[in-house]
DRENSEPA-77112 format. One record per residue (C-alpha): residue number from 0; x, y, z; residue in three letters. Coordinates in steps of 0.001 Angstrom, whole numbers, plus 500000, padded with zeros to 6 digits. Each point is the difference from the previous one (the first is absolute). Example, Ala and Ser with C-alpha at 12.3 -4.5 7.8 and 13.67 -1.06 7.14 Angstrom:
! residues 2
+-----+--------+--------+--------+--------+
: num :      u :      v :      w : residu :
+-----+--------+--------+--------+--------+
:   0 : 512300 : 495500 : 507800 :    Ala :
:   1 : 501370 : 503440 : 499340 :    Ser :
+-----+--------+--------+--------+--------+
***
This chain:
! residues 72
+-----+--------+--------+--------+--------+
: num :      u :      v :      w : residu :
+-----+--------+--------+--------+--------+
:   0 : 584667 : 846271 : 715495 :    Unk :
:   1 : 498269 : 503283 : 499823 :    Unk :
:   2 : 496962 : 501557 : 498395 :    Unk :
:   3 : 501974 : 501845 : 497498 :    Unk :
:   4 : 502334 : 496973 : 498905 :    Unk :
:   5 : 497127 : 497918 : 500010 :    Unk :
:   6 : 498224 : 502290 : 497465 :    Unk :
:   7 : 503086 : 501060 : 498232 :    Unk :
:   8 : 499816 : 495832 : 499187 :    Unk :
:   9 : 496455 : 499976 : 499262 :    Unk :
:  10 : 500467 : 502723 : 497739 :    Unk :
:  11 : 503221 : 498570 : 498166 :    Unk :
:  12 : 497792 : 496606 : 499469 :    Unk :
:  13 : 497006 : 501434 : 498553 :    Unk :
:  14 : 502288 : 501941 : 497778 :    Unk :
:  15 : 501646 : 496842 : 499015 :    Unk :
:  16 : 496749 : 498244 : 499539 :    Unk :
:  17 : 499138 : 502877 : 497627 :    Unk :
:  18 : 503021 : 499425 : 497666 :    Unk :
:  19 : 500035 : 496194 : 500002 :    Unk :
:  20 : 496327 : 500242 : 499143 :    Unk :
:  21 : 501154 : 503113 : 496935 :    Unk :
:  22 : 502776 : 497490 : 498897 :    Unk :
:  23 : 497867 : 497043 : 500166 :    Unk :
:  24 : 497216 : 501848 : 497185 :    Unk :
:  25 : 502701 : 500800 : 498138 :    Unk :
:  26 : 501480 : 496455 : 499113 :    Unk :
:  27 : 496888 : 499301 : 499705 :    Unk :
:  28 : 499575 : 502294 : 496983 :    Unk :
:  29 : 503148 : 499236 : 498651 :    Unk :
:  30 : 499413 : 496336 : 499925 :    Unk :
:  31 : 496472 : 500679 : 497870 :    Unk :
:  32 : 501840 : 502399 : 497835 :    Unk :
:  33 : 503584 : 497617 : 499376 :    Unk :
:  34 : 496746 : 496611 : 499472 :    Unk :
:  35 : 498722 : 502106 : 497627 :    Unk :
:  36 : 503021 : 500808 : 497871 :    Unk :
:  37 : 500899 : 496668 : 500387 :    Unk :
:  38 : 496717 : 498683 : 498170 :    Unk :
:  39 : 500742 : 502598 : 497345 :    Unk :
:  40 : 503419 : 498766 : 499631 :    Unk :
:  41 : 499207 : 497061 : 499359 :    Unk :
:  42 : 497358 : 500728 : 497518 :    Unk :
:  43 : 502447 : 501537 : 498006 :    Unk :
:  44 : 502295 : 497348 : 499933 :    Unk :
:  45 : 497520 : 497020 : 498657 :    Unk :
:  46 : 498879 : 502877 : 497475 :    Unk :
:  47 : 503496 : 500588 : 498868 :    Unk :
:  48 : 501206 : 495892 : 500258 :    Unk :
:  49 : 496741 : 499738 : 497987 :    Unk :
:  50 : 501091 : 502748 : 497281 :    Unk :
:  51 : 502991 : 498182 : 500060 :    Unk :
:  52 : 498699 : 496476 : 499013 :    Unk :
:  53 : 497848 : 501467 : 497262 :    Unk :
:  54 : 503043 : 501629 : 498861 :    Unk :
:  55 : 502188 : 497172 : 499549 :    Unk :
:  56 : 499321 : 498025 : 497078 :    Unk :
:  57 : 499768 : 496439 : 499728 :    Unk :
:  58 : 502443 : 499588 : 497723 :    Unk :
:  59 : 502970 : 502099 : 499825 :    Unk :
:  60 : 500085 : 502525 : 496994 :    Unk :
:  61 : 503638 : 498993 : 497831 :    Unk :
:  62 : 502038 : 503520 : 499683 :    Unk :
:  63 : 500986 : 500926 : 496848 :    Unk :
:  64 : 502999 : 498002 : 499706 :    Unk :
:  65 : 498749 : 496979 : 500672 :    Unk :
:  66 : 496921 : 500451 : 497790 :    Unk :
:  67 : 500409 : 497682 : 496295 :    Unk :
:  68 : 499931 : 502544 : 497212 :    Unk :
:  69 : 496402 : 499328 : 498059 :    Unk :
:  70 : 501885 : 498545 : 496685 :    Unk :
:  71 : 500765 : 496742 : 502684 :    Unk :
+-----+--------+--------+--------+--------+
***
């Protein structure tokens, strides 16, 4: 092996070190930013199941034709 393969390799390595440490910060971020949606999702779900329950009577409301007519 010669000077010039050998730093042909040397340089292909470093530039390979380069990206893997490039990719590596960005899944990094990603992972942070899809955590943090994540714990917003899933605020907004137990707000809306809340909402939901405080909806929803306890009994349910008769519709019209099943309601007695007041003279009963």
């Amino acid at each position: 092996m010669n000077d010039a393969t050998l730093e042909l390799i040397e340089t292909k390595i470093a530039y390979l070190e380069r990206a893997n440490a490039e990719l590596s910060e960005v899944v990094f971020r990603q992972q942070r930013e899809i955590q943090a949606l994540a714990e917003a999702l899933a605020e907004q779900i137990k707000t809306l199941a809340e909402r939901s329950q405080a909806l929803q009577p306890g009994e349910r409301t008769p519709s019209p034709e099943e309601e007695r007519p007041p003279h009963y």
